[in-house]
C-alpha positions as CSV (number, residue, x, y, z in Angstrom):
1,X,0.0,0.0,0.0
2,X,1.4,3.5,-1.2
3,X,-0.1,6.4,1.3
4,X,-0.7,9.3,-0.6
5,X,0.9,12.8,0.6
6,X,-2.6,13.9,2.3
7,X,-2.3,11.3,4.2
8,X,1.5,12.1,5.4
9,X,0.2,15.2,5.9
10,X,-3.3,14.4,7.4
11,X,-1.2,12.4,10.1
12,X,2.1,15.0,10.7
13,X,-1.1,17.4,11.5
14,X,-2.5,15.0,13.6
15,X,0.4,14.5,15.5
16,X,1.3,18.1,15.8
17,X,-2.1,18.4,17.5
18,X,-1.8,15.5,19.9
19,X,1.3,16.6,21.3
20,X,-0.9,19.7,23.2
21,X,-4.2,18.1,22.8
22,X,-6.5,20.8,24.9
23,X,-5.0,23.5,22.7
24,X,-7.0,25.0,19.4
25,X,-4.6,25.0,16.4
26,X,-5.1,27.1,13.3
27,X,-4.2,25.9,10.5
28,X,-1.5,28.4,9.3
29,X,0.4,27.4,12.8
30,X,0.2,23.7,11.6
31,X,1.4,24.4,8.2
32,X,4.0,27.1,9.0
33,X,5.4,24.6,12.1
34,X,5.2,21.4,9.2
35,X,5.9,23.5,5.8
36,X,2.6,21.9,4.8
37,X,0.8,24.6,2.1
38,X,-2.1,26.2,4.5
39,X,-4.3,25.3,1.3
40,X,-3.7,22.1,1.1
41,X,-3.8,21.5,4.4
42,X,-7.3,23.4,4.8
43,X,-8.5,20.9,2.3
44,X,-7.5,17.9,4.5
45,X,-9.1,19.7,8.0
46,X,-12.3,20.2,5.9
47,X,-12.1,15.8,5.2
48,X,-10.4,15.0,8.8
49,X,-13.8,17.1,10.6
50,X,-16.2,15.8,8.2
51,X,-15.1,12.3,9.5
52,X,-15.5,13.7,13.3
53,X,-11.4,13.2,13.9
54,X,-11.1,16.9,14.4
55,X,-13.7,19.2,15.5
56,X,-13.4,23.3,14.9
57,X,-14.8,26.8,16.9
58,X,-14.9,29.8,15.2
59,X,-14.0,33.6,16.1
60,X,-10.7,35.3,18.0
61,X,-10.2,32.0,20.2
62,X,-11.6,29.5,17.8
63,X,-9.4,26.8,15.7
64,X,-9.0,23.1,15.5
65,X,-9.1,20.1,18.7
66,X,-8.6,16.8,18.1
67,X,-12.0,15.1,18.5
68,X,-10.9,12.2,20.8
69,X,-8.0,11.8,23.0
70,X,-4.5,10.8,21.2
71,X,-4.8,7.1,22.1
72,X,-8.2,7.0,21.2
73,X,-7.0,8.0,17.7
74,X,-5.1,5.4,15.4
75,X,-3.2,5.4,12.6
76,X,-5.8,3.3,10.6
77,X,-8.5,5.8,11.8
78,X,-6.7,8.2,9.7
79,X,-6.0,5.7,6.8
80,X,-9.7,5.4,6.4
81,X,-10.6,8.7,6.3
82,X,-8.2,9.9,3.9
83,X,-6.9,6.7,1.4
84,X,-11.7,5.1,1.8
85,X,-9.6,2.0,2.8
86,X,-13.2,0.9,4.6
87,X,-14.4,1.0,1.1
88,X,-11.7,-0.5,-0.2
89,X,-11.7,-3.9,-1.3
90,X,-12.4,-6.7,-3.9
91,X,-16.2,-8.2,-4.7
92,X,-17.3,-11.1,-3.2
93,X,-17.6,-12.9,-6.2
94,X,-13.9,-14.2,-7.6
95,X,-12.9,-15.0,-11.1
96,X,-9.6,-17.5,-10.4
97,X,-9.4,-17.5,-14.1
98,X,-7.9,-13.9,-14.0
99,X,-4.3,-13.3,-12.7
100,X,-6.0,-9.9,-11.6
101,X,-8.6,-12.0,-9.1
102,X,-6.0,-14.2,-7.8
103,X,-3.5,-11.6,-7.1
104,X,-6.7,-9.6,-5.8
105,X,-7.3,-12.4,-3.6
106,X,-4.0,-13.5,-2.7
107,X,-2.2,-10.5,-1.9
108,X,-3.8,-7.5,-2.2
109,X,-6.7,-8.3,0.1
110,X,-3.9,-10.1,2.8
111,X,-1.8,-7.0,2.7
112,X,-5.0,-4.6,3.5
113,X,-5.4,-6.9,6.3
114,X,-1.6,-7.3,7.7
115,X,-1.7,-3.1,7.4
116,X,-4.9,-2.5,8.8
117,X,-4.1,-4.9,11.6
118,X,-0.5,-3.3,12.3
119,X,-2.2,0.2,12.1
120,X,-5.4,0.1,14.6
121,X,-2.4,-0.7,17.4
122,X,-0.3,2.4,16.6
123,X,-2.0,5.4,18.0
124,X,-1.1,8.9,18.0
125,X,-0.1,8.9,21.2
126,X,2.7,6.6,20.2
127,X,3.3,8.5,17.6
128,X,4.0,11.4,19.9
129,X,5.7,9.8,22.4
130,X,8.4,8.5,19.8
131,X,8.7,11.9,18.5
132,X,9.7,13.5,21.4
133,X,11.4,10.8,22.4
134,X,13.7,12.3,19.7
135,X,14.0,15.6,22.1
136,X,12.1,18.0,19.6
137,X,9.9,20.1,22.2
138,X,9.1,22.7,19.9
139,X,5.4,21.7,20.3
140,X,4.9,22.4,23.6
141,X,4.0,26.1,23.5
């Protein structure tokens, strides 16, 4: 499986917010602090709140929470918003005649598995932790 760059993105964010999870981000502090484009990165909160991972307030002390706490919040969670891995998947009905079924079958579908299974135990909190295990504090402001 190949994560696309929203989804790097969607989870740098993500990360970013967990590490002060009671504070409201804006987005141009996210996207400054990552060198994420502020458009782009509006785009993903606009995808990340419509699937009730983030939640926003509006006005001079409004911005972006995480909806849940960080270990509440997986790396799967975020894979599903942003790559529709819960749609994702081959029809019930197999042609084995086809190399494309079989490898469809065979690999494919076992990989989704194997990643989806590795990703539900790797929260953000983990992800946090590891990152300032690195000694970066800069995200406690």
């Amino acid at each position: 499986m190949t994560t696309t760059k929203k989804t790097k993105y969607s989870l740098r964010a993500l990360v970013y917010m967990a590490c002060n999870p009671e504070k409201k981000f804006s987005v141009k502090e996210i996207s400054e602090k990552e060198e994420i484009s502020k458009r782009y990165l509006e785009q993903i909160f606009l995808t990340l709140k419509k699937s009730g991972l983030i939640i926003s307030s509006k006005g001079a002390q409004g911005g972006y929470l995480l909806a849940r706490s960080p270990k509440e919040i997986s790396v799967a969670d975020v894979l599903d918003v942003m790559e529709n891995t819960r749609e994702a998947g081959c029809c019930s009905s197999y042609n084995l005649e086809t190399l494309e079924s079989v490898l469809e079958k065979e690999v494919w579908e076992k990989m989704d598995e194997k990643i989806k299974e590795l990703t539900e135990n790797i929260s953000l909190e983990d992800l946090k932790e590891k990152y300032n295990d690195g000694g970066t504090d800069i995200y406690y402001i």
